[in-house]
NUTI-441081 format. One record per residue: residue in three letters; x negated, y negated, z of N, C-alpha, C in turn. Coordinates in nm, 4 decimals, decimal comma. Each point is the difference from the previous one (the first is absolute). Layout:
BEGIN
{"ALA"; {X; Y; Z}; {X; Y; Z}; {X; Y; Z}}
...
This chain:
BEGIN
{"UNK"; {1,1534; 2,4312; 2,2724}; {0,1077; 0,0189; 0,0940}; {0,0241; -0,1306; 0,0753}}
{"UNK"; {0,1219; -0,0537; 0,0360}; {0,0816; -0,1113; 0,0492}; {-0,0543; 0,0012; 0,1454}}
{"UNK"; {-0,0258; -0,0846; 0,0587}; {0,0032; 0,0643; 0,1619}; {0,0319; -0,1392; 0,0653}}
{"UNK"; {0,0675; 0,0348; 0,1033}; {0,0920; -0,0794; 0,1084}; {-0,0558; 0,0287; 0,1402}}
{"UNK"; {-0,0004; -0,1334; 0,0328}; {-0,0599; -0,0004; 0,1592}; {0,1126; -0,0565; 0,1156}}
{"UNK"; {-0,0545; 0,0833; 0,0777}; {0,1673; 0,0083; 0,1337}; {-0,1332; -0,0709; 0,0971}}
{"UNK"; {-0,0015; -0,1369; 0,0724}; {-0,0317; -0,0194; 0,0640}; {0,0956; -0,0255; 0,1485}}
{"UNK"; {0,0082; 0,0244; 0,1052}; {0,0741; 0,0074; 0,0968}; {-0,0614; 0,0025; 0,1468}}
{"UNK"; {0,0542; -0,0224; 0,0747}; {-0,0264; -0,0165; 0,1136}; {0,1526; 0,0722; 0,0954}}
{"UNK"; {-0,0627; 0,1466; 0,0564}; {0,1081; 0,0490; 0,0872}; {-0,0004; 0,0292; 0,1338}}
{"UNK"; {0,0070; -0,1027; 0,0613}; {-0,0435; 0,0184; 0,1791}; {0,1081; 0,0946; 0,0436}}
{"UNK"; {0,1291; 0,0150; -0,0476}; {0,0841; 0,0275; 0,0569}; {0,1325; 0,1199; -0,0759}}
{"UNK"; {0,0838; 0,0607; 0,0542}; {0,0636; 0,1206; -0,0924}; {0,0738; -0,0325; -0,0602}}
{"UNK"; {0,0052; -0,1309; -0,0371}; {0,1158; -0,0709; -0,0774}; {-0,0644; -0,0213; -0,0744}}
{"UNK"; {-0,1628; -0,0563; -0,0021}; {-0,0137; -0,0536; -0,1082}; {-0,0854; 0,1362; -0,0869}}
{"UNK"; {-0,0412; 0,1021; 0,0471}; {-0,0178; 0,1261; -0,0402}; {0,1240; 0,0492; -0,0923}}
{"UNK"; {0,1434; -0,0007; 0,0453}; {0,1037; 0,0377; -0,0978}; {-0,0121; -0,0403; -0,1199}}
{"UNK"; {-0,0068; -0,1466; 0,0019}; {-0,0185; -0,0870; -0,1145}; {-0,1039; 0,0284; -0,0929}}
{"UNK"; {-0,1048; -0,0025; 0,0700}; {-0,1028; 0,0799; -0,0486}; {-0,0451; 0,1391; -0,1049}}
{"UNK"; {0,0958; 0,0721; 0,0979}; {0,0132; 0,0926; -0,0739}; {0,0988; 0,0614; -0,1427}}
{"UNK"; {0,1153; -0,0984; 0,0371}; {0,0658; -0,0209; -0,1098}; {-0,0184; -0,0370; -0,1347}}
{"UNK"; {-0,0831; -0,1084; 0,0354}; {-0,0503; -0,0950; -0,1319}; {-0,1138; 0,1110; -0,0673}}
{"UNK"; {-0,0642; 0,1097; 0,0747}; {-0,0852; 0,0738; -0,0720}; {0,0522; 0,0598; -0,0183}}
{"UNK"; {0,0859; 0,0807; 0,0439}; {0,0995; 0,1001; -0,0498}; {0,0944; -0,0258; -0,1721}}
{"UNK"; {-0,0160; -0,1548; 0,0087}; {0,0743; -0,0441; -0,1112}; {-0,1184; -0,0071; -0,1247}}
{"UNK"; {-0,0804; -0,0240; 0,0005}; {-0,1380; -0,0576; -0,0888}; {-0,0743; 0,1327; -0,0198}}
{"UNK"; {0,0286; 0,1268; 0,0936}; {-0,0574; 0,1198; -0,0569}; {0,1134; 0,1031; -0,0180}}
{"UNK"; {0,1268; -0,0809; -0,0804}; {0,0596; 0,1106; -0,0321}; {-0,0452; 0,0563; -0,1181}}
{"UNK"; {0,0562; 0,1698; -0,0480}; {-0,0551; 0,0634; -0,0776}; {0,0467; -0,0548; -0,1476}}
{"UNK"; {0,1415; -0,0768; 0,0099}; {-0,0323; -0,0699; -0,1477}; {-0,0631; -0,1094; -0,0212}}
{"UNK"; {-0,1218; -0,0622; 0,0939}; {-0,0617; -0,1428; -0,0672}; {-0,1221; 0,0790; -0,0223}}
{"UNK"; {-0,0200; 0,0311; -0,1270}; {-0,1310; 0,0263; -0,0458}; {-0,0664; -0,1209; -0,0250}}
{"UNK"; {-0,1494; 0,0695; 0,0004}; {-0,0962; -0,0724; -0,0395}; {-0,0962; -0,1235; 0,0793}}
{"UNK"; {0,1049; -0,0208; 0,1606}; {-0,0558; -0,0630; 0,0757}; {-0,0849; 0,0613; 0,1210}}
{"UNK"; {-0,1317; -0,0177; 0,0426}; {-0,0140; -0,0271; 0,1034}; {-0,0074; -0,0564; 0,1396}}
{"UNK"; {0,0802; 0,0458; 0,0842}; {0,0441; -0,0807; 0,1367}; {-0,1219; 0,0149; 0,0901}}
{"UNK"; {-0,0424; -0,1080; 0,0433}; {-0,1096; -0,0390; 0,0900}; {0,0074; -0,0709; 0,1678}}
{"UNK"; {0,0715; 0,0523; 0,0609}; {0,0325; -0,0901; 0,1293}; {-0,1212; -0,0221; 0,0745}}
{"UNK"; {-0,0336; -0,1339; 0,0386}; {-0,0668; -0,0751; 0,1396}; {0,0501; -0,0705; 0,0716}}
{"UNK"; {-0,0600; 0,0657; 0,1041}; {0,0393; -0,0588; 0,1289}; {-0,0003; -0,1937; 0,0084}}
{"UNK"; {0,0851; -0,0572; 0,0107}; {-0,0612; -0,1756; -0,0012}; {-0,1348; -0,0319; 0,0490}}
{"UNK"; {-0,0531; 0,0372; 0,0775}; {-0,1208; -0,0066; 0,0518}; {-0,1367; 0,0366; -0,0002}}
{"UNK"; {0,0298; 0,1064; -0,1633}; {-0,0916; 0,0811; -0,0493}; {0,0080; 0,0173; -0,1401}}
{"UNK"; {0,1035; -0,1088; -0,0544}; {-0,0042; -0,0066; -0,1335}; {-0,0734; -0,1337; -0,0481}}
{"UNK"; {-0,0954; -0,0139; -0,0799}; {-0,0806; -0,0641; -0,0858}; {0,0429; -0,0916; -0,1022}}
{"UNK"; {-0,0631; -0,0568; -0,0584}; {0,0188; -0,0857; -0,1449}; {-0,0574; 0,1227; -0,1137}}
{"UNK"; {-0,0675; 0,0708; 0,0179}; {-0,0045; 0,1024; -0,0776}; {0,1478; 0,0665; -0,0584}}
{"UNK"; {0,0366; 0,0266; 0,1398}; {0,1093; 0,1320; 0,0096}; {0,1264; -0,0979; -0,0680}}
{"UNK"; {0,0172; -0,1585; 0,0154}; {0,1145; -0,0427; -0,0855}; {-0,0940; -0,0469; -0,1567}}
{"UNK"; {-0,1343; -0,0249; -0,0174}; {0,0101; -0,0127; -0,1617}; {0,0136; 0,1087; -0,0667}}
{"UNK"; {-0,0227; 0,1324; 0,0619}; {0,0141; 0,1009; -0,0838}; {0,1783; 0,0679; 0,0222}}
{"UNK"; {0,0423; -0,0736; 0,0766}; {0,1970; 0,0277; -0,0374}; {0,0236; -0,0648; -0,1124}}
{"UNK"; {0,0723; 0,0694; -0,0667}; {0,1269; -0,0614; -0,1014}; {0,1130; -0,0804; 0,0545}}
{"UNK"; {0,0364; 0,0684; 0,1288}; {0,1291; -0,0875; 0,0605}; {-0,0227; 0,0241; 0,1552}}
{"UNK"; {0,0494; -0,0263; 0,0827}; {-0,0080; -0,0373; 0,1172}; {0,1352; -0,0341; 0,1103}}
{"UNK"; {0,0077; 0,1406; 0,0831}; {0,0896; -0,0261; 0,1090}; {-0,0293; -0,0405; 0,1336}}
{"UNK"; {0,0302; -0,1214; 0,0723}; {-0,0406; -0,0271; 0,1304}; {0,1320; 0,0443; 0,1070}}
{"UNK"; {-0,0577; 0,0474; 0,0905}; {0,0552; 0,0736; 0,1383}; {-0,0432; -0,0791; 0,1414}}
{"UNK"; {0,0960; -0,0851; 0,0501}; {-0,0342; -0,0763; 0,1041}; {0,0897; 0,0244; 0,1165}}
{"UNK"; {0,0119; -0,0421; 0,1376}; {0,1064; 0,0053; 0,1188}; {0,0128; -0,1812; 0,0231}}
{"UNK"; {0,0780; -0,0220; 0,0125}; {0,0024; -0,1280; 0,0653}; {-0,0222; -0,0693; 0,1202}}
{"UNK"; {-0,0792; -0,0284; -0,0347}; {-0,0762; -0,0761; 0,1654}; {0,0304; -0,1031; 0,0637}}
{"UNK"; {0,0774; -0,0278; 0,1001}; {-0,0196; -0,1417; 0,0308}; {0,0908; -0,0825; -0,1454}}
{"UNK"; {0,0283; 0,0672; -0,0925}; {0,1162; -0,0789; -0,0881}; {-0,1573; -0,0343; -0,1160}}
{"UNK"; {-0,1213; 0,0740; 0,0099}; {-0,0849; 0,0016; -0,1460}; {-0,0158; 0,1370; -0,0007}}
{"UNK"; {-0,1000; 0,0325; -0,1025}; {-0,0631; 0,1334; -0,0675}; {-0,0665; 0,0323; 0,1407}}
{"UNK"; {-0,0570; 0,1327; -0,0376}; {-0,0815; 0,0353; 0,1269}; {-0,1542; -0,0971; -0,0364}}
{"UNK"; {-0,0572; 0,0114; 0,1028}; {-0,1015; -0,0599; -0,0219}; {-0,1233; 0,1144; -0,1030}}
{"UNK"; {0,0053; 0,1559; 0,0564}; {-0,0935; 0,1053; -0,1389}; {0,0373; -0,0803; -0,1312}}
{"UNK"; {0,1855; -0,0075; -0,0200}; {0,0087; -0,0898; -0,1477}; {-0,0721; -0,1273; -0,0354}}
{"UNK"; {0,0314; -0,0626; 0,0733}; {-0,0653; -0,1316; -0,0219}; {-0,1722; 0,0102; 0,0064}}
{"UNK"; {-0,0725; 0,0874; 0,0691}; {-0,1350; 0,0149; -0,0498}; {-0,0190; 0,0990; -0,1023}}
{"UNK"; {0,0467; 0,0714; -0,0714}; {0,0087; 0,0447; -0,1323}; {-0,0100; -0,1541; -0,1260}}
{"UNK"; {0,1544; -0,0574; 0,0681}; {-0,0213; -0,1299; -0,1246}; {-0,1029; -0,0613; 0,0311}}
{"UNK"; {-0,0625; -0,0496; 0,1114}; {-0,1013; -0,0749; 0,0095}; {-0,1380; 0,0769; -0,0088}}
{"UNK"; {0,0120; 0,1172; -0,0281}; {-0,1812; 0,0753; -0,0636}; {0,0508; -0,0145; -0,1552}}
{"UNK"; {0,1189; 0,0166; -0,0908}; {-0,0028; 0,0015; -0,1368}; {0,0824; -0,1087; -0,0683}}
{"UNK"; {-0,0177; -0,1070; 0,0895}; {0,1085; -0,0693; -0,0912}; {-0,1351; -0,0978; -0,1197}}
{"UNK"; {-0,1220; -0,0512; 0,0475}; {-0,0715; -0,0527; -0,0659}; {-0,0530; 0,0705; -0,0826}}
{"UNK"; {-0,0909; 0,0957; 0,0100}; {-0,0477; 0,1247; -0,0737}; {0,1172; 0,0475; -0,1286}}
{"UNK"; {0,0976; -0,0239; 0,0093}; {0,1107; 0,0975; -0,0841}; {0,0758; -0,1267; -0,0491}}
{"UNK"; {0,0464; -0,1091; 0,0333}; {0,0725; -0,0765; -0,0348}; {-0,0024; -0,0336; -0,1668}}
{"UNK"; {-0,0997; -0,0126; -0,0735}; {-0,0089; -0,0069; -0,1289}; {0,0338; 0,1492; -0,0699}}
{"UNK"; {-0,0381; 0,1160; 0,0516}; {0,0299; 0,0841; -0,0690}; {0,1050; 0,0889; 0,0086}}
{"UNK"; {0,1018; -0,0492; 0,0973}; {0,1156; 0,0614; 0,0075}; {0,1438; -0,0746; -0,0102}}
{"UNK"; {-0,0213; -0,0817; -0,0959}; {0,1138; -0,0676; 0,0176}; {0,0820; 0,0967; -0,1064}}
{"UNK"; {0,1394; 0,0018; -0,0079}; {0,1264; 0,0498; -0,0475}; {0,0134; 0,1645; 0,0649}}
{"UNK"; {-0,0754; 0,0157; 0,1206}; {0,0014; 0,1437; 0,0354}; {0,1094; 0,0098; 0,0522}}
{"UNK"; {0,0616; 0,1204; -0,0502}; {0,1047; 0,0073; 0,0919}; {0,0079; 0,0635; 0,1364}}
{"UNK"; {0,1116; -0,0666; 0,0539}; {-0,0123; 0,0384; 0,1683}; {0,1551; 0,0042; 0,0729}}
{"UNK"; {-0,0373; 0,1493; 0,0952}; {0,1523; -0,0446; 0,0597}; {-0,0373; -0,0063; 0,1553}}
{"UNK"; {0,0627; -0,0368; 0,1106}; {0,0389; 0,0175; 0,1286}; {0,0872; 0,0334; 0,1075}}
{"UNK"; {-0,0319; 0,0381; 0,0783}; {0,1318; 0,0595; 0,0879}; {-0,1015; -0,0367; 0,1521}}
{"UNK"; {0,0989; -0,0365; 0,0434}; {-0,0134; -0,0652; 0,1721}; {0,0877; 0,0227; 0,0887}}
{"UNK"; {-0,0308; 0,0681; 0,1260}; {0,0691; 0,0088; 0,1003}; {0,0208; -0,0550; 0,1435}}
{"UNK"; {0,1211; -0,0572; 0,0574}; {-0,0537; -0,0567; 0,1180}; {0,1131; -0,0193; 0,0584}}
{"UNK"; {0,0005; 0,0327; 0,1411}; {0,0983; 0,0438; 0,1016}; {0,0528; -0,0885; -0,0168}}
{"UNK"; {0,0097; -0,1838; 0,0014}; {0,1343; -0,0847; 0,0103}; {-0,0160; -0,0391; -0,1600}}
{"UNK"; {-0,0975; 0,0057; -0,0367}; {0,0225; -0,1842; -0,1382}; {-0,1302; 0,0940; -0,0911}}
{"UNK"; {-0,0108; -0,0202; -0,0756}; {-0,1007; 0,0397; -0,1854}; {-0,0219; -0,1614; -0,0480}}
{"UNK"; {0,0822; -0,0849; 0,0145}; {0,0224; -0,1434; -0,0691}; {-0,1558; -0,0325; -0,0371}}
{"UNK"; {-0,0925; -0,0201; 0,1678}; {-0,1873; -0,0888; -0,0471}; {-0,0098; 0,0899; -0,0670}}
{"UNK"; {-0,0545; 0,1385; 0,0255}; {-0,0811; 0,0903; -0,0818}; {0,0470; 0,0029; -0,1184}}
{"UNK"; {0,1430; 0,0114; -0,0281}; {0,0173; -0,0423; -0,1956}; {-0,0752; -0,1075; -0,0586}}
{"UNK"; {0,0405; -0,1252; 0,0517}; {-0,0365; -0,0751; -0,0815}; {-0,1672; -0,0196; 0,0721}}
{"UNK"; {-0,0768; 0,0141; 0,0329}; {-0,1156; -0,0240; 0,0242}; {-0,0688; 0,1129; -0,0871}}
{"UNK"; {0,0500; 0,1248; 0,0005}; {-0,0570; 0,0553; -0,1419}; {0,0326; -0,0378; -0,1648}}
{"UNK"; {0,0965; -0,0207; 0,0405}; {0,0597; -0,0239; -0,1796}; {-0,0822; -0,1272; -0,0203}}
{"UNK"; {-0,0254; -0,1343; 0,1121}; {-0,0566; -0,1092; -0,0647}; {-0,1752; 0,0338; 0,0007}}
{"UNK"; {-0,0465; 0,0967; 0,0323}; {-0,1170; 0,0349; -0,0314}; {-0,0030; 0,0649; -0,0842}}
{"UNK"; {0,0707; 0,1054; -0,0724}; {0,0211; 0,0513; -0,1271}; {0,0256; -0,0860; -0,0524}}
{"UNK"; {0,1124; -0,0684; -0,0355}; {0,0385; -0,1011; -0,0999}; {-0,1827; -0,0964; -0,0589}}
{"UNK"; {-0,0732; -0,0086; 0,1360}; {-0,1102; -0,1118; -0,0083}; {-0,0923; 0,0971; -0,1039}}
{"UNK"; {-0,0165; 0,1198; 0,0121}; {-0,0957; 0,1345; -0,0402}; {0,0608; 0,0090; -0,1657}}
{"UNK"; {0,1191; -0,0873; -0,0337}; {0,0800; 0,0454; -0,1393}; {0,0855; 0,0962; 0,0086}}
{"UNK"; {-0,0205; 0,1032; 0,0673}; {0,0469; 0,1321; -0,0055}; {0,1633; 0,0111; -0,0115}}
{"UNK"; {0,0696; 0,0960; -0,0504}; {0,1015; 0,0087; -0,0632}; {0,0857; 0,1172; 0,0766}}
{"UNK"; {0,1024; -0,1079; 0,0849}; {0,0880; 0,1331; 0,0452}; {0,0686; 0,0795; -0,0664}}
{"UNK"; {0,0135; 0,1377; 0,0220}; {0,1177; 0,0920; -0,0691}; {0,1371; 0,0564; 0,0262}}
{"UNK"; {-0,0241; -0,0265; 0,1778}; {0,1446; -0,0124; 0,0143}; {0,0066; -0,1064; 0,1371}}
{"UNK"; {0,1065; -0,0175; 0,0416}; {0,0279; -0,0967; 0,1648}; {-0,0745; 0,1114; 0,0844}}
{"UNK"; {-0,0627; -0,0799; 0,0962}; {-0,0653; 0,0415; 0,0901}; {0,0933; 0,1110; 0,0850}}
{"UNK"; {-0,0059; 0,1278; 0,0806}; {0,0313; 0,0641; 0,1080}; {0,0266; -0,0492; 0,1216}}
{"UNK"; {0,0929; -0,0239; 0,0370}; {-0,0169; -0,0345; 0,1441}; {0,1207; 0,0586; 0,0888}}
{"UNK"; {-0,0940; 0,0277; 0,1419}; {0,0749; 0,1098; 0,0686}; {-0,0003; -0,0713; 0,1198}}
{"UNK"; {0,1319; -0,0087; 0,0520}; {-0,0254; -0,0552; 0,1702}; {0,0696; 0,0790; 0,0580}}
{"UNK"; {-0,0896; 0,0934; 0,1524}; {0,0601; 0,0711; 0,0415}; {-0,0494; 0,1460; -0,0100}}
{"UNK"; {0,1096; 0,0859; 0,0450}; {-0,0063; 0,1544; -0,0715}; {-0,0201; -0,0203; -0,1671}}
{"UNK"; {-0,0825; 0,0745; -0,0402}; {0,0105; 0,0431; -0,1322}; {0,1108; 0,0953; -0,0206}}
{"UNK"; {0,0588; -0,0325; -0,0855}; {0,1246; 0,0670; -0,0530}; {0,0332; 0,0880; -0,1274}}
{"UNK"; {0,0461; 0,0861; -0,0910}; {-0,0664; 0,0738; -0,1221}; {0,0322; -0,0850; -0,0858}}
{"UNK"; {0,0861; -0,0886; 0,0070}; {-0,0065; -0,1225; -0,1073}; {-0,1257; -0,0653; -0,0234}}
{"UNK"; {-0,0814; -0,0508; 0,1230}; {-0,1383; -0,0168; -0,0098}; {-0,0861; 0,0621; -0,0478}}
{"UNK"; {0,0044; 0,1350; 0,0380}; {-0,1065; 0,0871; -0,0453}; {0,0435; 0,0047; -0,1390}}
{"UNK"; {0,1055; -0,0070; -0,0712}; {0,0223; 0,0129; -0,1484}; {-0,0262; -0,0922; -0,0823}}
{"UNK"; {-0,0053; -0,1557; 0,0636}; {-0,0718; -0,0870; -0,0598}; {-0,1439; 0,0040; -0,0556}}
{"UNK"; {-0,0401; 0,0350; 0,1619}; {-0,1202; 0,0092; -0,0306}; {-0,0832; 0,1192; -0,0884}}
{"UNK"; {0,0799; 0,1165; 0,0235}; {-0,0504; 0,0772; -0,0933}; {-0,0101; -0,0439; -0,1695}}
{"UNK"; {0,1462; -0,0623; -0,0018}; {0,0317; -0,0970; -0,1459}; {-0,1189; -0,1164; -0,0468}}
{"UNK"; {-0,0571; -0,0766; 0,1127}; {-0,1128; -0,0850; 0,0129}; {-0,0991; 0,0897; -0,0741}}
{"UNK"; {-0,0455; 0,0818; 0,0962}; {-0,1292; 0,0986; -0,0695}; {0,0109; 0,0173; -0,1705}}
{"UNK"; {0,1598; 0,0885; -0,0134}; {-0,0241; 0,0095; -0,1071}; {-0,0219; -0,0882; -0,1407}}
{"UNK"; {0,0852; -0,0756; 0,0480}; {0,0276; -0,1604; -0,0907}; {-0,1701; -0,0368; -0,0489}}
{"UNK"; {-0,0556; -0,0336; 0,1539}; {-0,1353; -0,0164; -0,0275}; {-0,0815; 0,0494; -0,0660}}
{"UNK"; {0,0053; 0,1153; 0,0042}; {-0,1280; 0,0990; -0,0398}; {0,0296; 0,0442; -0,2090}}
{"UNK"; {0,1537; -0,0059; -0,0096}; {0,0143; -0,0277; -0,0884}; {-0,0446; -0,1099; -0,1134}}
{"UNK"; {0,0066; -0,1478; 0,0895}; {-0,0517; -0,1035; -0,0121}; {-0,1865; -0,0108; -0,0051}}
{"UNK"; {-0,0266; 0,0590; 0,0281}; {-0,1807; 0,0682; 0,0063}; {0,0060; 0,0355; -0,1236}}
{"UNK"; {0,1085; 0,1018; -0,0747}; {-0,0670; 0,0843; -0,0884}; {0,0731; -0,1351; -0,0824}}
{"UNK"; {-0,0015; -0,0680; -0,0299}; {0,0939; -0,1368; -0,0666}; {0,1752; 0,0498; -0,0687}}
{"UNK"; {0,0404; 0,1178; 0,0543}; {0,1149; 0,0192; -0,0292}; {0,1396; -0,0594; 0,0478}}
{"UNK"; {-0,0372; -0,1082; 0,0635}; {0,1061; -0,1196; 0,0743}; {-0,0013; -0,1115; -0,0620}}
């Protein structure tokens, strides 16, 4: 069985929507064959990403970077995992009351460094979440998890 890891970080009910969307999308009833695994950023391992197939990150924007739970996720698995996960695929979605701009590219250039292989443009929400958002992101999940079972 395929399995996909939702790592995320949700301080807040915005970034919970998102959240919940993207799982909502990755455990719909037509993607067989995958298992969905969510951790918390701060409690997910180098274990919990060598044993993903693909990989969704869930961040808020801080200060114009990732949250900092994200950024100590990459910094407990980026050495440990770096050889054995390159071409994984991965998607993201980020939220943040004025600007998403740091937190994109400060993840994508740490993915990009990891090899890893996006599957679609990153999520990004500034503001109210809106159902256009939540449909992305549900679309994210699924895209992904699809991408787990290598059907992308």
């Amino acid at each position: 069985m395929a399995r996909l890891l939702i790592v995320h970080h949700t301080p807040s009910p915005a970034t919970q929507e998102l959240f919940e969307a993207v799982r909502a999308g990755a455990t719909d009833d037509e993607i067989e064959g995958v298992e969905v695994t969510a951790r918390a950023a701060l409690a997910a391992t180098a274990s919990d990403l060598l044993a993903a197939d693909a990989v969704v990150l869930g961040t808020p924007a801080n200060i114009g970077y990732m949250s900092g739970a994200l950024k100590l996720f990459f910094d407990t698995v980026y050495y440990p995992c770096l050889n054995d996960t390159a071409g994984l695929p991965y998607g993201l979605y980020v939220h943040g009351n004025n600007d998403t701009a740091g937190a994109v590219r400060a993840v994508e250039q740490i993915a990009e460094g990891m090899g890893w292989a996006r599957v679609r443009p990153p999520v990004e929400a500034v503001g109210a979440v809106t159902g256009e958002v939540r449909e992305a992101c549900w679309e994210l999940g699924a895209v992904t998890a699809l991408a787990a079972a290598g059907e992308v």
